[in-house]
N, C-alpha and C positions, 0 to 999 in steps of 0.2 A: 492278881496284879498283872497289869498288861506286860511288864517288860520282866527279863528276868533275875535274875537275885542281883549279879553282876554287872548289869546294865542298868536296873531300877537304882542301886546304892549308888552308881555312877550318875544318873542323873537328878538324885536326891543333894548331892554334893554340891553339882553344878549349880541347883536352883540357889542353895544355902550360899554359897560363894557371890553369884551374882547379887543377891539379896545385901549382902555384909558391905557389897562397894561402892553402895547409895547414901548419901547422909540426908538429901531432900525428900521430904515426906512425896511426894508425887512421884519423883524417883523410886522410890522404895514400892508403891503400890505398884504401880507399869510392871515394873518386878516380880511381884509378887502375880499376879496374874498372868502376865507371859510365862513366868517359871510352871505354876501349876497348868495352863493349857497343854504345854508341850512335855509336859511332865506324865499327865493322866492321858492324852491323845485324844482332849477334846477340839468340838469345832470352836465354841463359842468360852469365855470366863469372862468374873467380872467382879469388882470388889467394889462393897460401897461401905465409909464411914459416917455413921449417924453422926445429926447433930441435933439439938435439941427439941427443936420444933419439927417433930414428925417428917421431916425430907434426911437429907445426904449431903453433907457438907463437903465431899468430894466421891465423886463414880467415876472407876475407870473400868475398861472395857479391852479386851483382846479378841480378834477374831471379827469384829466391824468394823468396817471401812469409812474413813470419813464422810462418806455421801449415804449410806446408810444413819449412821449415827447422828446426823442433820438434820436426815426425815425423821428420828424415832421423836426429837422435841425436847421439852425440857426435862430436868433430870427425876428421877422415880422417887416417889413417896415411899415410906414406909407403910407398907400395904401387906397382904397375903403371905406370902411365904417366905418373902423378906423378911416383915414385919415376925413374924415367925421363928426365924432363924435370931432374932435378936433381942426378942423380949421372953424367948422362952431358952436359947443358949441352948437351942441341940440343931442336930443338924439332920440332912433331911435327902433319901435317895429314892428317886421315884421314877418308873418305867415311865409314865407319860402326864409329866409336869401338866399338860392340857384340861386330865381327866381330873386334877385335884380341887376340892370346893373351894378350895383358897386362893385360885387362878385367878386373878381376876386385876382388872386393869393397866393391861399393858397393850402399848398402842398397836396399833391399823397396821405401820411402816416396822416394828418389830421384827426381829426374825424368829422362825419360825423355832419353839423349843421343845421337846421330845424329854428324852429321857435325862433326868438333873440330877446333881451328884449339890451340895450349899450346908455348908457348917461356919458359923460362929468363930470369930475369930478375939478372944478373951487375953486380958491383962490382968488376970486374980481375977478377982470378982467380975471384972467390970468387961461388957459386951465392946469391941472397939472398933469392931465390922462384920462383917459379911462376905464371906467368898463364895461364891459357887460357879461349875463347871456344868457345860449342856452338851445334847448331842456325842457320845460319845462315837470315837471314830471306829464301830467295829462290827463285823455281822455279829446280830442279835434276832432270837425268836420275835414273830409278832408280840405285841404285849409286853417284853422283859426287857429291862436295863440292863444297856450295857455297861454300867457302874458296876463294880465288883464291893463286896465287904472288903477287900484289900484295897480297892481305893481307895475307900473311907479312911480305911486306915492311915495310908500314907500321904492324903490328904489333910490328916488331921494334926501329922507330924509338921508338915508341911505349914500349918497355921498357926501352931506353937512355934516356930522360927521366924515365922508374917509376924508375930505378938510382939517378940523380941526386937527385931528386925523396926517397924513400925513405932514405937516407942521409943526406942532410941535415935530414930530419927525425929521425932516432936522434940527431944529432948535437945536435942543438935537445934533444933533451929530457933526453938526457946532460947541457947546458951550462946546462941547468933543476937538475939532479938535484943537481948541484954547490953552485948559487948559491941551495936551497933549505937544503943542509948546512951553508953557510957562512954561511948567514944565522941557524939554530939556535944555529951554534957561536957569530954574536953574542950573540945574545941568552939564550943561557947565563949570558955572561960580564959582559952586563948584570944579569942578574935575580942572578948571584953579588955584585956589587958594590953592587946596590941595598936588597938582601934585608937582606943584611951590614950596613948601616949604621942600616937601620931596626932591627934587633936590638942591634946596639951603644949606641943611641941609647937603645932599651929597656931596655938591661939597666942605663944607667947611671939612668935617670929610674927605674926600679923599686929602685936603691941607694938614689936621694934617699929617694923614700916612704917607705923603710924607718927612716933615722937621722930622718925627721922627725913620722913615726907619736906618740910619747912629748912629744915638747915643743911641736912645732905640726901640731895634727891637720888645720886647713883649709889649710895648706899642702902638706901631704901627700896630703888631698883630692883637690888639683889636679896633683899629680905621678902621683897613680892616675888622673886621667883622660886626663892626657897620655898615659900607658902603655898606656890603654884606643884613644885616636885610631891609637897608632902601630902596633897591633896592627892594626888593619883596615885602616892604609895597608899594613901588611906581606902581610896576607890579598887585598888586592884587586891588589897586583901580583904575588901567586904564580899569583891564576885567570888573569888574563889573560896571562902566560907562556904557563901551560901551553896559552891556548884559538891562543895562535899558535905553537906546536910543536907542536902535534894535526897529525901528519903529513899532509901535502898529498893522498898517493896515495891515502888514505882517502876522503875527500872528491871524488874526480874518479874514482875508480875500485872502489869499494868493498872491506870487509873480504874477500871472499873471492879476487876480483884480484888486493889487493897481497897478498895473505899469498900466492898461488901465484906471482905476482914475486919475491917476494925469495925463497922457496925454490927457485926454477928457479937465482937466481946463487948461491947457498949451495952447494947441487949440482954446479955448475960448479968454484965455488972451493975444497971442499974433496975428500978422496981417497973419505969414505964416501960412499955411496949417499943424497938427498935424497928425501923422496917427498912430494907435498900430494896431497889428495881432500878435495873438498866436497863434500857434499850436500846439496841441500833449503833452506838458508840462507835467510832471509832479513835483510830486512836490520836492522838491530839499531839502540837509540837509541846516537846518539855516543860517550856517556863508557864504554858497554859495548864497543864497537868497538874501541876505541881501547885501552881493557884488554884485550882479548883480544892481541890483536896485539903488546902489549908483553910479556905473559906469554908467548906464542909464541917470538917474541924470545927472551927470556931463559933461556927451557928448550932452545932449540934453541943456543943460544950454549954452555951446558950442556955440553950433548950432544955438540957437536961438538970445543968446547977442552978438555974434564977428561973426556970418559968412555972416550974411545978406542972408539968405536962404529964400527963396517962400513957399519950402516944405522939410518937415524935417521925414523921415519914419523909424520905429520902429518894429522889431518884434523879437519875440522871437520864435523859435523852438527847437523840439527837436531833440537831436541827441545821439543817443546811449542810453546810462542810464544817458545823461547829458542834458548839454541845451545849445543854441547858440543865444547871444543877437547880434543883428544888428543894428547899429541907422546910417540912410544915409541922408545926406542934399544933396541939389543940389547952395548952397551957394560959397561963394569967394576961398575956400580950402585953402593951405599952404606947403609950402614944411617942412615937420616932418624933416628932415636932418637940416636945417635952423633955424628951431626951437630948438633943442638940439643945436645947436652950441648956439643961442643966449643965454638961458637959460631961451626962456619963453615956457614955457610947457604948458600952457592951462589946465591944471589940466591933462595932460598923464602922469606924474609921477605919481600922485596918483593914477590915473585908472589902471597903471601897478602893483601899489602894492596891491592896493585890490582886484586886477585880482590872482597876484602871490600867497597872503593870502589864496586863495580860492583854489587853486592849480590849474589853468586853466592857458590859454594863453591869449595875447590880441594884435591885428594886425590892423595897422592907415593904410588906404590907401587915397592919398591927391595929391592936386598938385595942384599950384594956378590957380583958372577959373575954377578947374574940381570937386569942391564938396569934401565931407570928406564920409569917411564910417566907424566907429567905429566896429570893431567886439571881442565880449569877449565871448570864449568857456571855460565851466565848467565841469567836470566829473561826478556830479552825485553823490551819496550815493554808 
């Protein structure tokens, strides 16, 4: 072990402590790889948690620099030794990660990796990442790593408290997710009941004005301007509803995030195939955000309960100083003429309003056999 008994338990403490004061999963991994770089006296760490489809549903990294980490590109598949450390659950120390058959596809702008310390980081059964350390900081023989058996070792302790650590933070943000819902579904049933009585209140003081317009006009005056106050109490508690169910995930993690969040569990949850791609994005004034992601929503809800699609594709780009959402099924489609006659909209009235709210356009292209393509362009700030 690089440090020794007293300084190693010393900074074994340290990592465990810092680890405990995180409740956000991205928090908690920064953590977890900062603690082990500085822990073992590597150059490089780096943790990545699978998700279902062969890639990393979050990689975080220590020891690269932003303008490194830009060149290396998009994030790493599970491949080679990764792949390795996670479908076979051991872990892995090797003088010159270079020399191993399993090296293989890691880009051009990489840095360069020598000798790799990469264990498994397990919840029971279940694999839940990936950690591994490179470059160790130490003179070493040609050929031999500078990883120790006692790395290992206390690397491995180290990943049983990542487990703990990590899990309880999913857990935290699940028991977030929850009491973020249940707090909408109040204030739903507030803004239902409050809305409601300022309209009832309205519609009976807008009867009065009415029978008292002919025999007492300045009475009726004042019944039009009670109607007038109650209208703007009714306006000003519908903005501020909506300015507190402006989803959270928005706000903490931007439009292009949650929108690949909830279609990563849309994919899970349902039998078609889910896909998001962004590009270029940036980021967008609020009340367009927030309509994008609702009409996403509702086209993909679409999509996945009434069209009977296989594959349902999602992306957003950018265009101009604005943004251009896409959601394409290859499901039953509809003739949109047919539908307006009938009067069942499938939620494209609302999508045009929260389209038109936002100041953008929004254009259905359909036709029974041939699939749906929802497209909503936004202007930008």
């Amino acid at each position: 072990m690089s440090h020794g008994p007293r300084s190693g338990l010393a900074a074994v403490s340290s990592a465990l402590l810092a680890m405990s004061r995180h409740l956000e999963v991205r928090d908690v991994l920064k953590t977890i790889v900062a603690s082990a770089r500085e822990l073992l006296d590597a150059q490089y760490a780096a943790l990545g948690v699978p998700d279902d489809h062969g890639g990393f549903a979050q990689f975080v990294v220590d020891g690269v620099s932003e303008e490194q980490w830009k060149a290396i590109g998009p994030l790493p598949r599970q491949h080679g030794i990764l792949a390795a450390m996670l479908h076979e659950a051991r872990s892995e120390r090797l003088a010159d990660v270079r020399k191993d058959p399993r090296f293989e596809g890691w880009p051009k702008a990489h840095p360069d990796l020598i000798d790799f310390l990469g264990l498994p980081i397990r919840d029971g059964d279940e694999v839940i990442g990936a950690l591994f350390l490179a470059n160790k900081k130490c003179s070493k023989p040609e050929g031999s790593c500078g990883f120790t058996a006692d790395d290992e070792d206390l690397l491995g302790i180290l990943a049983q408290h990542a487990a703990i650590a990590l899990t309880n933070a999913r857990l935290y943000e699940r028991s977030r997710e929850l009491t973020i819902a249940e707090e909408r579904s109040r204030l739903a049933h507030e803004l239902h009941d409050a809305v409601s009585q300022k309209l009832f209140s309205l519609r009976l003081t807008a009867q009065a004005a009415a029978r008292l317009v002919d025999r007492d006009p300045t009475r009726a005056k004042g019944e039009l301007q009670q109607v007038a106050a109650l209208a703007a109490e009714a306006a000003d508690e519908l903005r501020a509803a909506v300015v507190e169910l402006r989803p959270a995930a928005l706000d903490e993690d931007g439009l292009v995030a949650t929108l690949r969040t909830q279609i990563q569990v849309l994919d899970r949850a349902h039998s078609a195939r889910v896909t998001f791609a962004g590009r270029g994005v940036k980021a967008l004034p609020a009340s367009q955000e927030e309509a994008v992601l609702r009409v996403a929503q509702e086209a993909l809800h679409n999509a996945l309960r009434h069209s009977g699609a296989d594959h349902v594709d999602v992306t957003l780009d950018r265009r101009g100083g604005g943004a251009v959402l896409r959601v394409t099924d290859d499901g039953g489609g509809f003739d949109p003429s047919a539908v307006r006659r009938e009067g069942r909209h499938l939620g494209l009235v609302s999508m045009r309003d929260r389209t038109s709210g936002a100041g953008g356009t929004l254009t259905v292209e359909s036709a029974p056999g041939k699939g749906t393509t929802i497209e909503m362009e936004v202007p930008g700030g």
